[in-house]
Structure formats: C-alpha cells, structure tokens
N, C-alpha and C positions, 0 to 999 in steps of 0.2 A: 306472819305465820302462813305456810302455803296450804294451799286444800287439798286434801289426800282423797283415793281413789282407790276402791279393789283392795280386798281381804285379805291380800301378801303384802299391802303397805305402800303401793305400788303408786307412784307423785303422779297428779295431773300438772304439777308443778306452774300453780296456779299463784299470780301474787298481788297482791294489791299494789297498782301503778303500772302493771307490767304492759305496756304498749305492743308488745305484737301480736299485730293482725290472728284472731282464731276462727272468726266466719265474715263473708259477704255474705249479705241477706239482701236483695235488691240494692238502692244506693245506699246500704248503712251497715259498717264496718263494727265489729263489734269485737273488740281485741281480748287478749287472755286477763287483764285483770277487770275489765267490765265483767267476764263472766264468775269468775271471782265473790264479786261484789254480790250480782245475782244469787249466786247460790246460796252464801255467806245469808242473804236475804232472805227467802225461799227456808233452809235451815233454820231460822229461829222462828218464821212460820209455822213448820211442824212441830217443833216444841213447843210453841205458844199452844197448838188446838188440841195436841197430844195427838196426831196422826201415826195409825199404825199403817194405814195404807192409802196410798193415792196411787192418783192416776196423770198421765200423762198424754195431752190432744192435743197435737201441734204437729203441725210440719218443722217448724223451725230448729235449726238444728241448735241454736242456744238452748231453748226452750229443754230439749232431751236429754243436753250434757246435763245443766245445772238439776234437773232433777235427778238425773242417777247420782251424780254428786252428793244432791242432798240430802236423798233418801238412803244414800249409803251409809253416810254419819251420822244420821238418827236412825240407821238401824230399821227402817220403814221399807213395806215390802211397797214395790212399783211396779204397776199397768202401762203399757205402752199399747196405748190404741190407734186404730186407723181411723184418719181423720176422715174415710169417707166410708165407715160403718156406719148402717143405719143408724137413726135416733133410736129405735128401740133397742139396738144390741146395746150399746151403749149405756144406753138405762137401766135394762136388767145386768150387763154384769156389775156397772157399779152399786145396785142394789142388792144382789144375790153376794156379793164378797165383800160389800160391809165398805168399800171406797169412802173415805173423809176429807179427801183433797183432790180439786180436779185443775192440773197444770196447765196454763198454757198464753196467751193473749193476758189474759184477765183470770189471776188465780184464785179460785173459787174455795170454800171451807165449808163444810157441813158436819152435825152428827151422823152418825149409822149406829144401827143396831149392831154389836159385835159377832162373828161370827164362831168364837171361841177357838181360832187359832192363834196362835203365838205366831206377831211377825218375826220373821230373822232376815230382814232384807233380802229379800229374794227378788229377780225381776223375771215378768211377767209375759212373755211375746206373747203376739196372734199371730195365726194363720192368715193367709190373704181376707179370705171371707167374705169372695167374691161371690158365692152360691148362693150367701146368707149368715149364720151365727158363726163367730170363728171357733176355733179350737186355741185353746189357750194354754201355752206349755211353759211349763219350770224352768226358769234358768236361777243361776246366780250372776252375782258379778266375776265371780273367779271365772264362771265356765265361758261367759260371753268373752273373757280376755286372754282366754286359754291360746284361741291364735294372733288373736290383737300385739298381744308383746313382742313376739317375735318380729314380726311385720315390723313395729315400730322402731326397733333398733335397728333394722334392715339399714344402710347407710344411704341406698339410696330414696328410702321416705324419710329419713331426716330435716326438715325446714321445706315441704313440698307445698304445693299448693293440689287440694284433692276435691276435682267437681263430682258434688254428686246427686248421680242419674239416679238412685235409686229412691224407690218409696222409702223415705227418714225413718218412718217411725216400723217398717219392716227391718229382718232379721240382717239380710244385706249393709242397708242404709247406715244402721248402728252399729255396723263393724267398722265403717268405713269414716264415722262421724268419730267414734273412740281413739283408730290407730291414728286418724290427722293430729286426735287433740294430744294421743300421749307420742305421736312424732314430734311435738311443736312444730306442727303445720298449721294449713289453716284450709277451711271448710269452702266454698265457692256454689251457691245455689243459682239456681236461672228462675228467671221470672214466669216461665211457663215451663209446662215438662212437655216441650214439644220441641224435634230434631236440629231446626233451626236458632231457637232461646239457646239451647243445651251448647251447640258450636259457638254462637256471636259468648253465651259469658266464658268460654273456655277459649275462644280467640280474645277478649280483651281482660282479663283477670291473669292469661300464659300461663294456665293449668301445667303440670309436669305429672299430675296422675289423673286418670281417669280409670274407674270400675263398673261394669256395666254389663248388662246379658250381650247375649251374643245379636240377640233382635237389636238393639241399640244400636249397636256397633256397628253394623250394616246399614241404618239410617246413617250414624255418622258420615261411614265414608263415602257415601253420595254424597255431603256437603264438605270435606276435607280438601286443603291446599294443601300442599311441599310445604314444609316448612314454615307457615302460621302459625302453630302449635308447639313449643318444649316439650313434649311428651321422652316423658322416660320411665315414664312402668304403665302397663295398659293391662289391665285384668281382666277376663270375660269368669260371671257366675249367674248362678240363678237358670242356666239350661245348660246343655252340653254343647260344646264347641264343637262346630263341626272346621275340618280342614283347610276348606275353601274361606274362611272366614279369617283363620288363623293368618294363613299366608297373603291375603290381601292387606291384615294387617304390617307383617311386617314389610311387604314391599311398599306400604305407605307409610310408615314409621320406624325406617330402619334402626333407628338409634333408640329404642325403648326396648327393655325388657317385657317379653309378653309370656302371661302367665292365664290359665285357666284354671278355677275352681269348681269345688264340689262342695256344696254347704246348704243347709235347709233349718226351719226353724227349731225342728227337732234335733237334728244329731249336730248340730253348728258346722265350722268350718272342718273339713273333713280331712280335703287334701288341696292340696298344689300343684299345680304340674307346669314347666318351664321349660319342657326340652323343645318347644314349638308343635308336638305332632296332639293327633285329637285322643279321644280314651285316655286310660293311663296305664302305667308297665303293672303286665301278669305278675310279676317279681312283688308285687306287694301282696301280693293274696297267700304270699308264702311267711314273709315275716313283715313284721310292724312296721310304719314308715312314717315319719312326721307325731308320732304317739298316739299311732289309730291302729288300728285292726280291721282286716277288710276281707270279705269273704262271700261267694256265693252260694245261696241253696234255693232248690228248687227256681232257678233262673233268677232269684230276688238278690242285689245288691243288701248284703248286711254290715252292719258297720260297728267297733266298737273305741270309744275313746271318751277321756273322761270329763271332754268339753261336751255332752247330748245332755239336753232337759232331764230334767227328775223325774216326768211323766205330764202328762194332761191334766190339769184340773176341773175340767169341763168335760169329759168320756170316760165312761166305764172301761171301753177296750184299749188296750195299751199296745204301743208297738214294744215294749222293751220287756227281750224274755228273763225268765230268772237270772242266767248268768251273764248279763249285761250287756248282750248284745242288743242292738238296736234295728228292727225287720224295716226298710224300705218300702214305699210304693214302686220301685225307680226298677226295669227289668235289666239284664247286665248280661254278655255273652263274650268271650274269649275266643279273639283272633289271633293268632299268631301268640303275639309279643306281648298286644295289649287286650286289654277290658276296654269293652264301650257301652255305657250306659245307652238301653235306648228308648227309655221313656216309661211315664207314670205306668202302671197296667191298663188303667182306667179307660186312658186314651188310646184303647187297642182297637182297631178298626176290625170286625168280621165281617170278612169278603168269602162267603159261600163254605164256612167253614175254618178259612186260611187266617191266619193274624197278620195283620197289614200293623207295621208299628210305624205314626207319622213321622217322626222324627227322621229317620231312615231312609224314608223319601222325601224328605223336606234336603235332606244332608246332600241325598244323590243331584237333587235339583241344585242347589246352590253352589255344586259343582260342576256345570254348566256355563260357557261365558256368555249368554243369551239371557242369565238369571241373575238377580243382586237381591231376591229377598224372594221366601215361598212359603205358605201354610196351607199343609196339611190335614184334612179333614174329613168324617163319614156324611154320606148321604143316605138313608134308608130308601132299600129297594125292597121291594114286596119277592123278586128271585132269590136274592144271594144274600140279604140280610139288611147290608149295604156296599158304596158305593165310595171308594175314592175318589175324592176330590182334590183339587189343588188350586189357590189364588197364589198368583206370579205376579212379579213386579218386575218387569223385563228389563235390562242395562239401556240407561240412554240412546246408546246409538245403535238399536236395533228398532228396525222397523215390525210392528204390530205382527202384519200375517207371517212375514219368516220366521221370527221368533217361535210363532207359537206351533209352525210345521215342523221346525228344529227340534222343539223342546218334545213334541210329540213322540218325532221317531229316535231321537234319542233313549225317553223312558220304553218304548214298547223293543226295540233292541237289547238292551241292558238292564231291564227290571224283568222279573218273573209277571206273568200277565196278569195274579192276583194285585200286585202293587203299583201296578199301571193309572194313571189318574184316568178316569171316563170323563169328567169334568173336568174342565181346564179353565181357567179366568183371567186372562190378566188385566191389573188393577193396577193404579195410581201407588197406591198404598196400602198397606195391611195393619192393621186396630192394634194396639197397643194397650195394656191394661196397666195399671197406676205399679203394677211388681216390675214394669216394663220387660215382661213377658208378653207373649201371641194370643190378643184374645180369641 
C-alpha cells in the first residue's frame, strides 16, 4: 500500500522496496521506500502516545518528509522549527502549544498539558527568528502545496535531481523538499552551507535544479565552470532579483530555464516570473494570474491567494484584513510595464529626511562590472539621521583602488546624492544568514 500525502489525496507515491534515490544526506542515500518505512514507523509512534501535536528539529530533509507524512495520516497538527532557535524559544513554544512529540535524530515522546484545541493537521511555519522569538503562522498541507503541484508535473522537474541551498526546515526549503518528493526526484544536501560544499555536491551528485536567493547565486557564480553542471531550471526567491544577476545567469547557463519568485512564510508562493526581466508585469495588478491577486495601496505590495496562512498564532496583530487580502512589509512601485518590489519598510534608510531603499542601490551597484556582490546599509549620523553605506565585493580582475574610484563616480553621476554611498568598503565577502539572505 503506498503512503498518501495532502488533503486532495494527492500520492507521495511512496512504496515499500521502491529503490529510487529521494535524498543524499552526506555519504548516505536514502531512497523512496526507506522513507516509506520511516514514516510508516514514526505513524504508529503517534498512535501509540496519542499525539495531537509534534514538532519537527532537523535539518535533514528525511527527517521533514516523513513527519509531514505522518502527521498528516494521524491527523496531528506539526511545528517545523529552526534548528538554530534558541533553546529557550524552543522550550516555550513546545510548552505553551502542548508539543508531545519532538522529531528528529532521536524521536523523543512526552505528556503535555492539553491546550484545548482540536488538532486538524495543520502545519505550523516560523519566521526566520533571527532577532529572537519567531512568529509562527498557519498553514495546511493543501496550502503549502497549493504551488508545489503544479511545479511537480512541470515536465521538466520530473525525475530531477534538486540541491538544496535553502534553510530545510524554512518556508523556501519545504517547497523545494515537497515538489522533488512529489516530482520523484530526489533531494541533494551539502555538507556545509558554504559557496564551495554547495558547488563541489552539485558538481558531483549533476544537480539539473537548483533554487536559491539571489545572494547565493552570485556566490555560485564566482565558483561556476561551462558546463560542469546539467542545470536546467534555476529559480532565484527569498529577495528580489535584480537584472544584472538574472542575465549573468543565463549567459552562464544558457540551456536552463530561469525563473524568479515571490513567496514568504505568510502569503506562500505568490508568483513566478520567467520572461528573464527583474519586477513582474503591471498587467497582474489588473486581473488574477497564477490564482493570486495582487495590488498596491499606499505603496504596500498586497496580496491575495488562497495558498497564505490562516494567521499567527503567536500575535495579536494580524496582516490579514477582513476580505482576505493579505498587507506586506514588502514597498512596491510601477515603472513602466512592470512592478518592482523594493524592500521590507523596515529596512528604509533616512538620509536627512529622504528614503534611501537598500535594495535599489544594492541593484544599481550590481549593475556595475567592477561589482559581483554589494550590501547595502544605514550608518547613524548625529546631521541627517543616517548615512549610506555600502560593502562591495569587487570582480576578480579588478584591481582594489580602480574599482573603488569606478564605483564611486559611477554612483555620484547616476544616483540622486541622497543614495550616494558615503561609506564604501570593499570586502572579501559579505555574511550570509542561515535563510541564505544578507545578513
């Protein structure tokens, strides 16, 4: 009997014996009916303790199928935590939401006091949580596979091989862990999440997808050959794409399909865009496209589709107004043809009044060929508030001081003098945070 998946009935098409390959985890292969087995496992677990909810703490991407698996046929609502939330976060939410099974390495059982909700299988995302305590949003299984399905029949993720850059147990990762398992593909981890691990196991595993921010991708292609890689679908999400990033792509991977995303832990995967250019077409903001709804007020990206969380369970304030739309952090403005997202609010830089948005000059810089990677940032100044800054990581074969007199008079020509960087740095390398976003 195969193991079922998803509230439309939907096959992980899982079978006992079935030998092909579904994850590389370091040197150890772990095919679709080993996971089978697990889960099958794991499932008379929770019926044994009577679990109405567990939790999930693991990187490994075995480890997160077979629990959404299991907890989906016992009906048991599931926590997907970040494995490098504090110990305390961790503690309190498994105490405060009643957690009775903790997955992972070595799966753990306990009582809790009940918290008098009825599970219905629900699962559970955080928020990065990189500040501190996360925010923890509603999903189901339907909504997390609301774009997963499609993707999977896509002909060319059919029998792929999919590395992945992303933090597993974020909202990215488990798109990307879902559409391999229900492509029958198979999963590809690297031993460290650092530029080089990430190329050497997708140069010898011959990866054919990769999904990654756009930060990533720009590490990549400082380490990319011609043709050591099968790539044939390369997706950037988790930031906005800017141009220059896009187009280095396909002049180094002509033969893949490149597609850029829009998805967050709240509204899921939102949109797609595949025509190669950055932003995406004004024409959506007029009618529905891909089974979203998309519109701006007051300069805020809103969104509505019926893959978004059911809300927070952890905040009183909710982004989701009465009639289903769902309000952004994300600022959004119309050029021409297209919308271009251009960054959280949060991260708005006030220069003397002015709003300096980094992203915008992170984008203008990266369009530079004296540039391959740039973050943008405030510095407080006791005159104007603060102070643009910018860390460059200049193209190999440019020498230090031209670059950085290049880069100079290029930004004070072509940027307004409020989004001029004062501070300039060029660096080795620029920090990477575990969403493999700019820390």
């Amino acid at each position: 009997m195969s193991s079922r998946i998803g509230q439309a009935n939907v096959g992980l098409d899982l079978r006992e014996g079935d030998a092909a390959p579904l994850a590389f985890v370091g040197t150890q292969c772990v095919t679709r009916g080993e996971l089978k087995h697990r889960a099958d496992a794991l499932m008379s677990m929770l019926a044994q303790h009577a679990v109405q909810r567990a939790m999930v703490l693991s990187d490994d991407p075995v480890d997160i199928l077979r629990s959404i698996d299991a907890c989906n046929r016992a009906g048991a609502d599931l926590y997907i935590a970040h494995t490098n939330l504090a110990r305390e976060h961790i503690d309190e939410i498994v105490k405060s939401h009643a957690i009775q099974a903790i997955i992972g390495a070595t799966d753990t059982f306990q009582a809790a006091e009940s918290t008098g909700a009825t599970p219905a299988g629900r699962i559970y995302m955080m928020t990065s949580g990189t500040t501190g305590r996360p925010k923890i949003a509603t999903h189901t299984l339907q909504s997390l596979l609301g774009r997963v399905l499609a993707s999977a029949q896509y002909p060319g993720n059919r029998e792929a091989r999919w590395l992945l850059t992303y933090q597993p147990t974020g909202f990215a990762g488990v798109q990307v862990i879902l559409t391999a398992a229900l492509a029958r593909g198979a999963i590809v981890t690297a031993p460290q999440r650092t530029p080089a691990a990430f190329y050497e196991a997708a140069r010898q595993a011959q990866v054919t997808q990769i999904s990654g921010t756009p930060t990533f991708w720009r590490s990549f292609l400082m380490l990319a050959s011609q043709n050591e890689i099968p790539l044939r679908q390369i997706t950037l999400g988790g930031e906005a794409a800017d141009q220059a990033t896009l187009d280095r792509l396909k002049r180094k991977f002509p033969q893949a399909r490149i597609t850029h995303t829009y998805a967050s832990t709240e509204a899921g995967v939102v949109y797609a865009v595949h025509d190669g250019r950055e932003g995406f077409p004004s024409a959506w903001l007029e009618q529905p496209n891909q089974g979203t709804q998309l519109r701006i007020r007051d300069g805020f990206l809103h969104i509505k589709t019926a893959n978004s969380m059911r809300g927070y369970v952890t905040e009183t304030r909710q982004p989701l107004l009465e009639d289903g739309w769902l309000v952004t952090t994300d600022r959004a403005e119309i050029r021409g043809d297209r919308v271009y997202v251009l960054g959280r609010d949060d991260s708005t830089i006030n220069v003397g009044g002015s709003k300096v948005y980094p992203l915008a000059v992170e984008t203008f810089l990266l369009g530079l060929p004296e540039v391959v990677e740039a973050r943008v940032y405030g510095v407080p100044n006791p005159i104007s508030g603060f102070l643009v800054a910018a860390d460059v990581v200049p193209a190999p074969d440019q020498e230090a001081a031209a670059a950085r007199t290049a880069i100079l008079t290029a930004c004070r020509e072509r940027l307004p003098g409020y989004q001029v960087p004062r501070i300039l740095k060029l660096v080795d390398s620029i920090q990477v945070g575990a969403s493999g976003k700019k820390g």
